[in-house]
C-alpha positions as CSV (number, residue, x, y, z in Angstrom):
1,X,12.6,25.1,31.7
2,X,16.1,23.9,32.4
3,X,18.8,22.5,29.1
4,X,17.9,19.0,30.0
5,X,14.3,19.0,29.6
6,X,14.8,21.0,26.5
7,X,17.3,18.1,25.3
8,X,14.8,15.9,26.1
9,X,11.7,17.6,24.2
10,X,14.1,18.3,21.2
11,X,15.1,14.6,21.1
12,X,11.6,13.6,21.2
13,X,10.5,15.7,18.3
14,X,13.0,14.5,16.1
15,X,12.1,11.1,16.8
16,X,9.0,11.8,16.5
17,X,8.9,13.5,12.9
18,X,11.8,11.2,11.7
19,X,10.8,10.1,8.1
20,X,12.4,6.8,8.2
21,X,9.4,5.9,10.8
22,X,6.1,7.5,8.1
23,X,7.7,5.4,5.8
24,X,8.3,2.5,7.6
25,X,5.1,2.4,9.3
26,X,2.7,2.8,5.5
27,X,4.9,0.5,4.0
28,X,3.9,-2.0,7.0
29,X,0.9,-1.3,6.8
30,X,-0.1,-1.4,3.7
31,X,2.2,-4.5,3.3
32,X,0.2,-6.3,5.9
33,X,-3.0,-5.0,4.1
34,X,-1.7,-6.5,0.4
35,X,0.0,-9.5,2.2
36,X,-4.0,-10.4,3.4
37,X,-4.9,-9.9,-0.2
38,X,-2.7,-12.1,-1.6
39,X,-3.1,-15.0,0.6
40,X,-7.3,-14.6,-0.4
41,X,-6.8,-14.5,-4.0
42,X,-9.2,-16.3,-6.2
43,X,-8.1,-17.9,-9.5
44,X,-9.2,-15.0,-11.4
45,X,-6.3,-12.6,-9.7
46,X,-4.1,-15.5,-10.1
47,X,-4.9,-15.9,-13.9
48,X,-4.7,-12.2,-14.1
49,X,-1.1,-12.1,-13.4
50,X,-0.4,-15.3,-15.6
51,X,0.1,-17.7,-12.4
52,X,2.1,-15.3,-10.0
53,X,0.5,-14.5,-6.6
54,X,1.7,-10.5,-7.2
55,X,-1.0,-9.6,-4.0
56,X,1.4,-12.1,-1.8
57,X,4.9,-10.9,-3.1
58,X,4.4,-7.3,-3.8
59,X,2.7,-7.3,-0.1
60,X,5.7,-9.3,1.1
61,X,8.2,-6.9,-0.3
62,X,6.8,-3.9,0.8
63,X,6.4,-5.4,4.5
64,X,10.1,-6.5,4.2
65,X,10.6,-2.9,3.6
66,X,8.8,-1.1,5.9
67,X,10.1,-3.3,8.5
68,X,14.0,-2.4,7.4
69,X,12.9,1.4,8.0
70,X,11.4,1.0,11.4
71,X,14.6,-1.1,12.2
72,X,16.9,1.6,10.9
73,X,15.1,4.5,12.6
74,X,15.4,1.9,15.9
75,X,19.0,1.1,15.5
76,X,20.0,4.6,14.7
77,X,17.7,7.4,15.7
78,X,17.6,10.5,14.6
79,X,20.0,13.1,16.9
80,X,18.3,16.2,18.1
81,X,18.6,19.8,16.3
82,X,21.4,21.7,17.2
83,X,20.1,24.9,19.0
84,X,21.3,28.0,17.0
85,X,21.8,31.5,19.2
86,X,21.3,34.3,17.3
């Protein structure tokens, strides 16, 4: 295996495992999942939370989120591990 596809596979994996993209893609999709819920709520919900749609804004926010993440991991990704000779 020559250095470059080794630069290659080790700049893969760390974009692969890159935190910034587990937790930007639950936060989407549970955002998109609660966003849904919000928009369906019945009065009841509504009532619940003494007239604020919590479902729609909580879902919002943790979209907003999620989508800051993915953007981060996008606009900076993670460098490759240094290789270490022992």
């Amino acid at each position: 295996m020559t250095d470059n596809e080794l630069d290659r596979k080790r700049a893969s994996a760390a974009r692969t495992f890159d935190v910034r993209r587990v937790i930007g893609g639950l936060f989407t999709v549970y955002g998109v999942i609660i966003t849904l819920v919000g928009i369906f709520d019945g009065p009841d919900e509504i009532a619940k939370a003494e007239g604020v749609r919590i479902n729609l804004w909580m879902g919002l926010a943790m979209l907003a989120l999620g989508l800051l993440f993915l953007t981060w991991q996008w606009l900076r990704p993670a460098d490759p591990p240094t290789p270490q000779n022992h």
